[in-house]
C-alpha positions, 0 to 999 in steps of 0.5 A, a space after each residue: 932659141 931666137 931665129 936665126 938670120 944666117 946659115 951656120 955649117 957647124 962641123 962636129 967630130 961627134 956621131 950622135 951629139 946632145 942637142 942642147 949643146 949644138 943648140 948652145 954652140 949655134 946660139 954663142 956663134 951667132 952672137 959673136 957674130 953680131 958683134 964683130 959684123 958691124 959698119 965700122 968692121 966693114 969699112 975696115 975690111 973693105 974697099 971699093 974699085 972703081 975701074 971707071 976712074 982708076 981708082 981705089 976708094 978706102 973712105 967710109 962716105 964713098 964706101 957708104 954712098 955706093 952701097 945706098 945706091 941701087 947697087 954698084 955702078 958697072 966696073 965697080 967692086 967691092 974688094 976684101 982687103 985679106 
């Protein structure tokens, strides 16, 4: 199995399961998710705060501009949209 990036809690009914089938599981998981997290995934599902102005920023370059910064500027936020 290739190394993984991520921390993956899998929770299993099964006192004493086969490792080849976690192996299985963990390795479909991470490439599931590799396909949904991606750039345009992102901008959909977020949106930046900017209490600075007041306003609320839903565009890919504004989202794009603060997160190639050193970090958020104070006041900043990046907010879910669920």
């Amino acid at each position: 199995m290739p190394a993984l990036r991520r921390d993956l809690l899998l929770m299993r009914r099964e006192i004493n399961p086969d490792p080849q089938m976690i192996e299985r599981e963990v390795t479909r998981l991470d490439l599931l998710l590799r396909r949904i997290e991606n750039n345009t995934q992102f901008y959909e599902a977020f949106e930046l705060l900017d209490l600075n102005r007041f306003k609320i920023f839903r565009d890919q370059l504004t989202l794009t501009k603060s997160m190639k910064r050193n970090g958020l500027k104070p006041f900043q936020f990046l907010v879910n949209r669920n």
